[in-house]
N, C-alpha and C positions, 0 to 999 in steps of 0.2 A: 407649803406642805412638803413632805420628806418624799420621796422620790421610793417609790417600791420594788423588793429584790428579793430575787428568791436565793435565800439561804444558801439551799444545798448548792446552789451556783456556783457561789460566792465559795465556797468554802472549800471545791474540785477545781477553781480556779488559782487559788491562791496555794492549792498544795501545788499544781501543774508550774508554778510561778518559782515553787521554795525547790522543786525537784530540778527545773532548769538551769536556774544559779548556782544548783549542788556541783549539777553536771558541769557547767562552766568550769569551775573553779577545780574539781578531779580533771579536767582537760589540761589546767592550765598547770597544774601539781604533777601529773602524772606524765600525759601525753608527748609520747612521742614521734618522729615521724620513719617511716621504714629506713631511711637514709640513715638514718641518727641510730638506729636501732642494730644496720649492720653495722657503720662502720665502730661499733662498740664493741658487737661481735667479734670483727676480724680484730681488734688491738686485742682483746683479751684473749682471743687464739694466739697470737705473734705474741704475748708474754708468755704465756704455758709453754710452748712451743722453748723457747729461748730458756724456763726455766729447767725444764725438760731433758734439754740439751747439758744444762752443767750439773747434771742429776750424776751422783759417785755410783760406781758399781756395786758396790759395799752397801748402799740405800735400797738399791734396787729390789721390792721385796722377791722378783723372779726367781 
């Protein structure tokens, strides 16, 4: 004989199940870590910076 379950269990389980692996997978897509985050920071400051610098006065909207 079949083995009895309740439905609505089964069914707040299996989203709990599809929502965790979502989350995995946007961790592994997206996530990064503070370290990775500044040091991306500071390069794209040190190029603005540098671009900045070879900016003509004639651009300058000032």
């Amino acid at each position: 004989m079949a083995e009895i379950i309740n439905l609505n269990k089964a069914r707040k389980k299996k989203a709990r199940a599809d929502k965790a692996a979502r989350a995995d997978e946007n961790r592994a897509r997206f996530g990064r870590t503070k370290g990775e985050r500044q040091r991306q920071d500071a390069l794209k400051e040190r190029a603005d910076r540098h671009l900045d610098g070879h900016r003509r006065a004639e651009d300058d909207p000032e």
